[in-house]
C-alpha positions as a Python dict, from the first residue, in 0.01 Angstrom:
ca = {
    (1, 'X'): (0, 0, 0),
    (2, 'X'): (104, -354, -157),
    (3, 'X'): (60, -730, -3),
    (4, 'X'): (469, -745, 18),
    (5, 'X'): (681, -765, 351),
    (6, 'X'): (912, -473, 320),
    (7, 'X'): (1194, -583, 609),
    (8, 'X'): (1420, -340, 776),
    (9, 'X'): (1814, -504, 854),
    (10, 'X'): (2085, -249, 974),
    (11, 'X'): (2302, -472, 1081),
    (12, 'X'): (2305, -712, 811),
    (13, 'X'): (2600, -962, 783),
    (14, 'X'): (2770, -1195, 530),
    (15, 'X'): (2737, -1561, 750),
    (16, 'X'): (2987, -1831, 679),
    (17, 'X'): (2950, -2185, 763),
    (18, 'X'): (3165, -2471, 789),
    (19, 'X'): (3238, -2737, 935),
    (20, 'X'): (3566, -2924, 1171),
    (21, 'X'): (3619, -3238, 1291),
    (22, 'X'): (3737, -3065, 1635),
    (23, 'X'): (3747, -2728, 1794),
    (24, 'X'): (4054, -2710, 2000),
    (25, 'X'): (4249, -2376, 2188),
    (26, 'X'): (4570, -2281, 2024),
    (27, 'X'): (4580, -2565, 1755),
    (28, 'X'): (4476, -2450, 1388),
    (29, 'X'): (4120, -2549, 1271),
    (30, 'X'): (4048, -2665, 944),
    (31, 'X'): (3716, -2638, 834),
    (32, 'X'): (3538, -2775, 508),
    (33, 'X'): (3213, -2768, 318),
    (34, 'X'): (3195, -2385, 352),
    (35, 'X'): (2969, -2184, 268),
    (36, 'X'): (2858, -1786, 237),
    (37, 'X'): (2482, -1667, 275),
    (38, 'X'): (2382, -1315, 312),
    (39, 'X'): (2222, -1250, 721),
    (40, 'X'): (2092, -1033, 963),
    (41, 'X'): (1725, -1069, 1088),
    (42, 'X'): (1551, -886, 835),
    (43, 'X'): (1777, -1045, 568),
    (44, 'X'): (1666, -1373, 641),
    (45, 'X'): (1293, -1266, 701),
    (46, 'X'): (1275, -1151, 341),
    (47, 'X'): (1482, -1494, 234),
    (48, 'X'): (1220, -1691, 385),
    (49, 'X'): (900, -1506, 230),
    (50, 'X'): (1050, -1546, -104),
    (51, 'X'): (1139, -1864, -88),
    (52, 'X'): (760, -1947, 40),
    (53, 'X'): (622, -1779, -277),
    (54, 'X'): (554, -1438, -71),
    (55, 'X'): (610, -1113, -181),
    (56, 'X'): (933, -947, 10),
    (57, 'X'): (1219, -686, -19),
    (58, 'X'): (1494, -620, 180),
    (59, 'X'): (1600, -255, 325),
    (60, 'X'): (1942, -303, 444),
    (61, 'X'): (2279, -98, 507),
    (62, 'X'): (2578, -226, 336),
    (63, 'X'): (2908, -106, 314),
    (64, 'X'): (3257, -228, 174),
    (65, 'X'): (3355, -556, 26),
    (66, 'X'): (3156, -752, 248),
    (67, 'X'): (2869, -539, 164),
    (68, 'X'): (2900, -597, -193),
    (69, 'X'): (2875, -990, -157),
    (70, 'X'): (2568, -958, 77),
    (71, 'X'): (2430, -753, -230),
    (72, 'X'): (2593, -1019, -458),
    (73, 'X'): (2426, -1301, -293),
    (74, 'X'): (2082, -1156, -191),
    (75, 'X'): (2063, -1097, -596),
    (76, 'X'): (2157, -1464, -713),
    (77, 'X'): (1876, -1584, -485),
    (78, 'X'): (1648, -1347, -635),
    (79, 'X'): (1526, -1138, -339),
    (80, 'X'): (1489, -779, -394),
    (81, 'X'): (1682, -540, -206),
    (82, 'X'): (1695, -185, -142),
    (83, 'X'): (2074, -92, -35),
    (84, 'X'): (2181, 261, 121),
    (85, 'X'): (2564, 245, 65),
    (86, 'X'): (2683, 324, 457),
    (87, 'X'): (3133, 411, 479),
    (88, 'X'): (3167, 130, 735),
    (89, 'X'): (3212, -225, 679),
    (90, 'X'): (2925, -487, 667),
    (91, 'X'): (3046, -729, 889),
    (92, 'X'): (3114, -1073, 831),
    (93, 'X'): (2992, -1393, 1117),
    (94, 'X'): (3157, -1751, 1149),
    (95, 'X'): (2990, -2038, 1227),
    (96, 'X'): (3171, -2368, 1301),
    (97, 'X'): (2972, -2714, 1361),
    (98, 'X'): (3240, -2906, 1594),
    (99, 'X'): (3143, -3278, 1472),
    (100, 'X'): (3321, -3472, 1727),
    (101, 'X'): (3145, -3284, 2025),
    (102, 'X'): (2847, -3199, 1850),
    (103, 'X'): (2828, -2853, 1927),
    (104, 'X'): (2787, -2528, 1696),
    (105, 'X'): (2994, -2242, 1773),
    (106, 'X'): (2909, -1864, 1669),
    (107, 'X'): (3163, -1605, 1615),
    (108, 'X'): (2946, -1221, 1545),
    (109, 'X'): (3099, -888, 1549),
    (110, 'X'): (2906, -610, 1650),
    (111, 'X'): (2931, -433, 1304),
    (112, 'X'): (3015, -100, 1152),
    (113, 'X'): (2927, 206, 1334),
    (114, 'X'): (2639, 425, 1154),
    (115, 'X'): (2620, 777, 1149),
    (116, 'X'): (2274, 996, 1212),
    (117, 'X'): (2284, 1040, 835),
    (118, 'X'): (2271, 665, 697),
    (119, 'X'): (2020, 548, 1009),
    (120, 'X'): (1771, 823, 867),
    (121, 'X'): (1848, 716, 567),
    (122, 'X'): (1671, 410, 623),
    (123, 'X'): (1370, 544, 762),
    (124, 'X'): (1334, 719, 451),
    (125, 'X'): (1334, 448, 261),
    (126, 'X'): (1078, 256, 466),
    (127, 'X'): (867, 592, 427),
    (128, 'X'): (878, 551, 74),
    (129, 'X'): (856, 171, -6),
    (130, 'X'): (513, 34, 7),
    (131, 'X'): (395, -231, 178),
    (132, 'X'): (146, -289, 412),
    (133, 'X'): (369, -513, 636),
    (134, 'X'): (666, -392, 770),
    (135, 'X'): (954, -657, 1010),
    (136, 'X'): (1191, -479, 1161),
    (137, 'X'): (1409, -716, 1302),
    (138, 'X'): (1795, -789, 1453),
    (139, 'X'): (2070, -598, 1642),
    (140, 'X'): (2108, -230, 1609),
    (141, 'X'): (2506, -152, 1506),
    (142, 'X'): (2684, 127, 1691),
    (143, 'X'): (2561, 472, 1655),
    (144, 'X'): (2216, 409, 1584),
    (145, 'X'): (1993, 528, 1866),
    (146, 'X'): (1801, 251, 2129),
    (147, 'X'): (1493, 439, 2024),
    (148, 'X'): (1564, 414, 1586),
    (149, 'X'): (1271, 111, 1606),
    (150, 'X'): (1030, 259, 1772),
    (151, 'X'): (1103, 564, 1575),
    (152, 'X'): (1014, 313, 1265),
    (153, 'X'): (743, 217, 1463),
    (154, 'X'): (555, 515, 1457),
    (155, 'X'): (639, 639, 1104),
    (156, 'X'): (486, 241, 964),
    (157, 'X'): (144, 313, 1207),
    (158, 'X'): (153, 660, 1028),
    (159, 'X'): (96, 512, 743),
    (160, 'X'): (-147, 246, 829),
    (161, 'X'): (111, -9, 804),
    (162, 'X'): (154, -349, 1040),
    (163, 'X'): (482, -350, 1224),
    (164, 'X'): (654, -644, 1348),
    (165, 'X'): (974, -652, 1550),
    (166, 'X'): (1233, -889, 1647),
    (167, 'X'): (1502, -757, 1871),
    (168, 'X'): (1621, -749, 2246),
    (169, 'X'): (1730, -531, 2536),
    (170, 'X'): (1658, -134, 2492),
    (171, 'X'): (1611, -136, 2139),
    (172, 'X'): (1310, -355, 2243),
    (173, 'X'): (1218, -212, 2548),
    (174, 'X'): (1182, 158, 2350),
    (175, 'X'): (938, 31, 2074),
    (176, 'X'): (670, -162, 2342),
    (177, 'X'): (325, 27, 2317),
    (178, 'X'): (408, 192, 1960),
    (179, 'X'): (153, 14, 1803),
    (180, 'X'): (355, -309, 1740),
    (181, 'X'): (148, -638, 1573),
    (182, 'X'): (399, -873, 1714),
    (183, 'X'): (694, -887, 1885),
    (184, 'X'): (917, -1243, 1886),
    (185, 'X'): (1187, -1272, 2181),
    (186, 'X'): (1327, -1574, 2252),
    (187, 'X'): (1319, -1701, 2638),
    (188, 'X'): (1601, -1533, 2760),
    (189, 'X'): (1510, -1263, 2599),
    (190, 'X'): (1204, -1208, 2740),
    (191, 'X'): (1279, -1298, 3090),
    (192, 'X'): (1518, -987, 3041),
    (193, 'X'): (1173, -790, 2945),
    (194, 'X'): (960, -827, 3196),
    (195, 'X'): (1254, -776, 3447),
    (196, 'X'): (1252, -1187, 3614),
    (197, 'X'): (1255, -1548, 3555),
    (198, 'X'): (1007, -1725, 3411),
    (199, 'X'): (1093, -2114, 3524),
    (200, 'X'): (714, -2261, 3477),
    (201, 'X'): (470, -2244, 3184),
    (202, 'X'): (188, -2084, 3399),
    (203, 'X'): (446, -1793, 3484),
    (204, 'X'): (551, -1744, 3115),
    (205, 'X'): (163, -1787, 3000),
    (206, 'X'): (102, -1519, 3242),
    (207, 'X'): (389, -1294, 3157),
    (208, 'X'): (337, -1256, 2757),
    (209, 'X'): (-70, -1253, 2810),
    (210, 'X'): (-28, -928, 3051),
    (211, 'X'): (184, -745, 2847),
    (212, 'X'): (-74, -819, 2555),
    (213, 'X'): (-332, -677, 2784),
    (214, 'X'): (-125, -351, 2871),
    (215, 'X'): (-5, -283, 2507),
    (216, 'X'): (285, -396, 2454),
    (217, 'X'): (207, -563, 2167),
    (218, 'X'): (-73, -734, 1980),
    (219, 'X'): (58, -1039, 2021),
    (220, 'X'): (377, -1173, 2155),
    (221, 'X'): (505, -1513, 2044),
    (222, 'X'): (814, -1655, 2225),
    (223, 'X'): (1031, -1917, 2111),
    (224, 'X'): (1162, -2136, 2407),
    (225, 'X'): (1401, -2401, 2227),
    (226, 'X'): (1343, -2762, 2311),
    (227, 'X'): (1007, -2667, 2486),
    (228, 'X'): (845, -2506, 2186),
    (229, 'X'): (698, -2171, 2147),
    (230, 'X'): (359, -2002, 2299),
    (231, 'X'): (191, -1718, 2133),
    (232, 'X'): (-6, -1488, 2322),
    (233, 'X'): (-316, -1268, 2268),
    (234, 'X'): (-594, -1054, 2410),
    (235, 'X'): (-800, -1387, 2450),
    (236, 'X'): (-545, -1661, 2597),
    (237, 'X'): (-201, -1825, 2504),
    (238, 'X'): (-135, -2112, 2287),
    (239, 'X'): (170, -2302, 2295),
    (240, 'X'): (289, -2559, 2072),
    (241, 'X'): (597, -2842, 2132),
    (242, 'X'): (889, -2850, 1946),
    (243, 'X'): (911, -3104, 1632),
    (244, 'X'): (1114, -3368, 1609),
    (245, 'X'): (1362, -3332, 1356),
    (246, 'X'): (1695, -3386, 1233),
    (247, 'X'): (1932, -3060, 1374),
    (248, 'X'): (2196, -2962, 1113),
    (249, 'X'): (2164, -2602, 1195),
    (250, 'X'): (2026, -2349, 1410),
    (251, 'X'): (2128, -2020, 1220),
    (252, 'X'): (1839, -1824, 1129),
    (253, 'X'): (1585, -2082, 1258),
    (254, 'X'): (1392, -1787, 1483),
    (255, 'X'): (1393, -1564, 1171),
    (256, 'X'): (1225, -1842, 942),
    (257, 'X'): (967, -1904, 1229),
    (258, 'X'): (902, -1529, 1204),
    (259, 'X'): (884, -1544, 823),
    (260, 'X'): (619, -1792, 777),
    (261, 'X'): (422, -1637, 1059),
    (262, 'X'): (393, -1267, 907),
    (263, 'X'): (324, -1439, 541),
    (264, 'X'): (31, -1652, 692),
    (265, 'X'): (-87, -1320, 871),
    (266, 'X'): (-30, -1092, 540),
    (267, 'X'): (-268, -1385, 392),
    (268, 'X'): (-525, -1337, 610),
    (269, 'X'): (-464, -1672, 785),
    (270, 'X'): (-591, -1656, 1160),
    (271, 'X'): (-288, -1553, 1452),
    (272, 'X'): (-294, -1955, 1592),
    (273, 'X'): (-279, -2041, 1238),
    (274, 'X'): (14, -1888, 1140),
    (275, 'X'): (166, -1957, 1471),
    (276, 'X'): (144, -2338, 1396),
    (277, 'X'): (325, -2210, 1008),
    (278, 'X'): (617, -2069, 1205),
    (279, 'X'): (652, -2365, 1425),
    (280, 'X'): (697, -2599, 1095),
    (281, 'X'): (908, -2316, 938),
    (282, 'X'): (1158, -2311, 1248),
    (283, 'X'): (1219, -2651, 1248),
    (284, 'X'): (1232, -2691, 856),
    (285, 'X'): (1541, -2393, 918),
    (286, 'X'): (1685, -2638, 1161),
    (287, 'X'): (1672, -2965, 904),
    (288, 'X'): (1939, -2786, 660),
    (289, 'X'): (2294, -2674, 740),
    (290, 'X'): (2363, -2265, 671),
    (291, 'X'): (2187, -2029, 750),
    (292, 'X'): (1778, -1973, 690),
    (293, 'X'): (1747, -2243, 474),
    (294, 'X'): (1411, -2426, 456),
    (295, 'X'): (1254, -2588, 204),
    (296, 'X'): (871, -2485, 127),
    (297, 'X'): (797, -2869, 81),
    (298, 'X'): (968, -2924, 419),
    (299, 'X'): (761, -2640, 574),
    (300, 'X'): (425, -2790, 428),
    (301, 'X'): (477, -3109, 519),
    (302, 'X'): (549, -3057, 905),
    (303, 'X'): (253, -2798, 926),
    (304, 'X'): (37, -3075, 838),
    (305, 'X'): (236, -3313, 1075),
    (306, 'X'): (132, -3064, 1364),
    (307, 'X'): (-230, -3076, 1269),
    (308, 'X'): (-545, -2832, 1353),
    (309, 'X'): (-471, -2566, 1632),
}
């Protein structure tokens, strides 16, 4: 095994960004100050670690044109990939920042169907690229099977490896109690989990610390927008506020979080300690337009702005 984050994406996408002064029905949009970056959970993951000075690479499926300039740009930012050429089309998301009402809209297909033979594909490739953590993390694209993560779940504890996932519904559901380190939904997404709402912090607390306890996960940290994020494990739940800072974009802001919390836990750094990393690395995503785009300085300085934990 090897200290670098190996991340799993089969649903990568090319995101593009711009911007309009308006977002009206029927009338033509025109949008400026666009811009392409390669996506998809584990895409960003890996885009994160390297640009914190970890050690990453990238397993993803790509296919067609668009798959080519995810390759394209995943190379001119320097993080290492590992493609497995696929015969449909990488898809390609849209998001627009409406200026005049302030809002950010999201346009993502649901991406290329996958046959049995490319989805093993991947697993094969996780088999054989080392390194002893492994985040598994976005939507799985049509034809791949609910169960494909925890399938990946139990080949990476085969081989002694920490597995981290970040996905919802039955893909999610499937992998609980396959030996996962952490698992990251957001709010909604875990209300959908456990099955109810979760409307006060004691019944959230209570929620994420009992699923710890039956083995779900090691620890489950869940990101609840304006309200923060608590972490949960074996021994209680933290939870930490949200920072105060300048939003320019959410894209990719969960996926950073995520980032800088496996890195500080590859390190050796303490579970509450790299909590309070992921928490400055969220919001650093959210200070900078595109998508997964914080800067290390940013992320240092607003860990130290949310002091000891």
């Amino acid at each position: 095994m090897s200290g670098r984050i190996v991340t799993l994406t089969l649903n990568p996408t090319v995101d593009i960004a711009a911007e309009a002064e308006m977002v009206r029905a029927v009338r033509k949009t025109r949008t400026r100050n666009e811009r392409f970056d390669p996506g998809g959970g584990g895409v960003n993951v890996s885009r994160v670690v390297h640009e914190l000075g970890g050690e990453t690479l990238a397993i993803i499926l790509a296919g067609g044109l668009a798959g080519s300039l995810l390759e394209e740009l995943l190379d001119a930012q320097g993080v290492p990939r590992h493609s497995i050429p696929i015969a449909g089309r990488t898809r390609m998301s849209h998001t627009v920042n409406d200026l005049s009402a302030r809002h950010e809209f999201r346009f993502v297909p649901e991406g290329p169907k996958v046959s049995e033979e490319e989805w093993r594909a991947t697993l094969a490739a996780l088999e054989a690229e080392p390194g002893d953590w492994v985040v598994a993390s976005g939507s799985l694209p049509p034809g791949v099977p609910d169960d494909f993560y925890a399938q990946a779940a139990d080949l990476a504890a085969h081989q002694g490896r920490h597995y981290v996932l970040d996905t919802s519904g039955s893909p999610l559901k499937a992998a609980l109690g396959h030996r996962l380190a952490l698992i990251k939904p957001s709010r909604g997404e875990f209300e959908t989990l456990v099955g109810r709402p979760l409307n006060t912090p004691r019944q959230q607390n209570q929620a994420a610390q009992e699923l710890v306890r039956q083995g779900a996960a090691e620890l489950i940290a869940v990101s609840l927008g304006h309200e923060g994020a608590l972490l949960a494990e074996k021994d209680g739940v933290l939870r930490l506020r949200a920072l105060d800072v300048p939003a320019l974009g959410a894209v990719g802001a969960g996926d950073s979080f995520l980032a800088a919390m496996v890195l500080k836990l590859s390190q050796g750094e303490s579970p509450r300690e790299a909590f309070a990393w992921g928490m400055a690395c969220g919001a650093a995503a959210v200070m900078r337009p595109g998508t997964a785009q914080p800067r290390r300085e940013d992320v240092e300085a607003l860990r130290r702005q949310i002091g000891a934990v």
